[in-house]
GUMAR-175493 format. One record per residue (C-alpha): x, y, z; chain; residue number from 1. Coordinates in Angstrom, 3 decimals. Each point is the difference from the previous one (the first is absolute). Layout:
+----------+----------+----------+----+-----+
!       px !       py !       pz ! ch !   i !
+----------+----------+----------+----+-----+
!        X !        Y !        Z !  A ! NUM !
...
+----------+----------+----------+----+-----+
This chain:
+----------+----------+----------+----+-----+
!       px !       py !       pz ! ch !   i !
+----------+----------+----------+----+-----+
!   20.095 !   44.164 !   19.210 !  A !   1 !
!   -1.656 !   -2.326 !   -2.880 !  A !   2 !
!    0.747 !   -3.306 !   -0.355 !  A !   3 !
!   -1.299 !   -2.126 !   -3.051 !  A !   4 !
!   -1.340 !   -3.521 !    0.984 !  A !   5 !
!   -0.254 !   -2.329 !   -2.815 !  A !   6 !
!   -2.289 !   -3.152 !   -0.154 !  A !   7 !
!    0.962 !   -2.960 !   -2.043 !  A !   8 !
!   -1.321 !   -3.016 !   -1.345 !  A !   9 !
!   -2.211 !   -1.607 !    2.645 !  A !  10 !
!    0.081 !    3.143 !    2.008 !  A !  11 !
!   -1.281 !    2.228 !   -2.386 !  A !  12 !
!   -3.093 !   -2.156 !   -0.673 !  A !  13 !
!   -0.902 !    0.627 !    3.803 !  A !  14 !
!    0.503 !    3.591 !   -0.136 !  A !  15 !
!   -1.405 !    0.644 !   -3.518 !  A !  16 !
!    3.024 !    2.737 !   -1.153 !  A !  17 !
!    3.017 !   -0.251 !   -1.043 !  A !  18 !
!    1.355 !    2.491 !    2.389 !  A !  19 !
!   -0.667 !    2.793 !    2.699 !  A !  20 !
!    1.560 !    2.871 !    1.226 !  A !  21 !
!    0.248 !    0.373 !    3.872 !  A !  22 !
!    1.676 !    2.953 !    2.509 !  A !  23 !
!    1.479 !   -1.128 !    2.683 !  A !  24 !
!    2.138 !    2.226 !    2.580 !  A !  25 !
!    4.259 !    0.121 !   -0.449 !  A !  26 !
!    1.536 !   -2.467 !    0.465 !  A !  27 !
!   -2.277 !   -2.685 !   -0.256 !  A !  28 !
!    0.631 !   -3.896 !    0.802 !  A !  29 !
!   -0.812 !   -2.365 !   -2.826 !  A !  30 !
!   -2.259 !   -1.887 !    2.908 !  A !  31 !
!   -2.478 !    3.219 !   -0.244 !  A !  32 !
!    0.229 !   -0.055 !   -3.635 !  A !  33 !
!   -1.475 !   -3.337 !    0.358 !  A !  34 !
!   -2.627 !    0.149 !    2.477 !  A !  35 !
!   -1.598 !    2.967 !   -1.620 !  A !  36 !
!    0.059 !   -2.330 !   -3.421 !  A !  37 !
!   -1.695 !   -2.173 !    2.527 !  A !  38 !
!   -2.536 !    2.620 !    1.465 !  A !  39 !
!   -0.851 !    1.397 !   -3.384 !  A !  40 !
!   -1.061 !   -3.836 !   -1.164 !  A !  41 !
!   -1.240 !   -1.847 !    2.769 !  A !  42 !
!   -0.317 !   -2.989 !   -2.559 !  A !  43 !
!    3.779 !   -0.266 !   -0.338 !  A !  44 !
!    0.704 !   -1.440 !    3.894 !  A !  45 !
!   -0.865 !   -3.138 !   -1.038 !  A !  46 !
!    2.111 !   -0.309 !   -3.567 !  A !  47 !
!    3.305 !    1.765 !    2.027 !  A !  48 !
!    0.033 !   -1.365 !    3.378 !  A !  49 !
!   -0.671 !   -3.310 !    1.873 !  A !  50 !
!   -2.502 !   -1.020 !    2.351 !  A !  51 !
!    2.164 !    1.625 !    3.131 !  A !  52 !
!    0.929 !    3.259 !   -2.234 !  A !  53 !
!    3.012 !   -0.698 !   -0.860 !  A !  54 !
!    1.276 !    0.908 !   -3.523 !  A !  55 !
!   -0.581 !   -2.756 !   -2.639 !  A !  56 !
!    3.492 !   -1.498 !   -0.979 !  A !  57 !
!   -1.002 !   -0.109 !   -4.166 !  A !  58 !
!   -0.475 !    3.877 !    0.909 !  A !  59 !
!    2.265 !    2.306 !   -2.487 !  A !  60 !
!    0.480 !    3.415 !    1.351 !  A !  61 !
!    2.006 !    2.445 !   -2.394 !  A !  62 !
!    1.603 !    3.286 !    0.703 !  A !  63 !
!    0.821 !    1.925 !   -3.179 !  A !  64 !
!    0.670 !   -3.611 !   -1.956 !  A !  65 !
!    2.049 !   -1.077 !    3.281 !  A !  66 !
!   -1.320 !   -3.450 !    1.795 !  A !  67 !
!   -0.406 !    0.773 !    3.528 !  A !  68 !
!   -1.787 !   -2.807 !    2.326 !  A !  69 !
!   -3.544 !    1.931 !    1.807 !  A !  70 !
!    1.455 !   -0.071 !    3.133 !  A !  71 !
!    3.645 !    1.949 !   -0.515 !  A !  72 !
!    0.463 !    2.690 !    2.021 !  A !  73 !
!   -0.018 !    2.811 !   -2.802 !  A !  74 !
!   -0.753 !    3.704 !   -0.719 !  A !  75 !
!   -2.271 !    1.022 !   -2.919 !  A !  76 !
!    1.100 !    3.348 !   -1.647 !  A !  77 !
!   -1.870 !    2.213 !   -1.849 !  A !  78 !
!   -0.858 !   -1.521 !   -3.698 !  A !  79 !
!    0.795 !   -3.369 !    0.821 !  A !  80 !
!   -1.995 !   -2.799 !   -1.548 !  A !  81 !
!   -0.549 !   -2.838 !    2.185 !  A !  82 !
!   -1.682 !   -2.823 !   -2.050 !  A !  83 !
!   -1.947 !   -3.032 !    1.669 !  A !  84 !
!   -0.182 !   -3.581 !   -2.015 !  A !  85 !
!   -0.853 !   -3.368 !    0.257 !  A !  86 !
!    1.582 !   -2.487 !   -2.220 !  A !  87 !
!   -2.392 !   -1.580 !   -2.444 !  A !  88 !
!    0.374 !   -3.700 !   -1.164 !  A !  89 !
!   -1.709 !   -1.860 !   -2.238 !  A !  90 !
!   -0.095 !   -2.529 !   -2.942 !  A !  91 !
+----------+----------+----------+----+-----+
């Protein structure tokens, strides 16, 4: 199946595109969705996760435009779009 991973803000400057296309087996969790965003751009470990791997908690994780925290145990269909962001802030 193909899943759509889409890089936002903050995330796409690490990656350099806008989004990817990536096949994955069916079903497929939303956690291997994630580390394969992960394995694909090394860089991106230290923007998404703390020191001790876990998730960062200003993490966004979308699933066709629904909020879903990075560690919910979900499956990942075929032409979903599961978009990464950071929040930005500024003055």
């Amino acid at each position: 199946m193909t899943v759509t991973i889409e890089y936002t803000t903050l995330v796409r400057r690490v990656t350099g595109i806008a989004r990817e296309q990536v096949e994955f087996p069916e079903p497929a969790p939303l956690s291997a969705v994630l580390d394969q965003a992960l394995c694909r751009h090394a860089d991106l470990a230290g923007l998404l996760q703390t020191a001790n791997g876990d998730w960062q908690p200003t993490l966004m994780v979308f699933v066709n435009d629904q909020q879903v925290r990075p560690d919910e145990v979900s499956s990942i269909s075929s032409g979903d779009i599961v978009t990464l962001m950071l929040p930005v802030s500024g003055g």
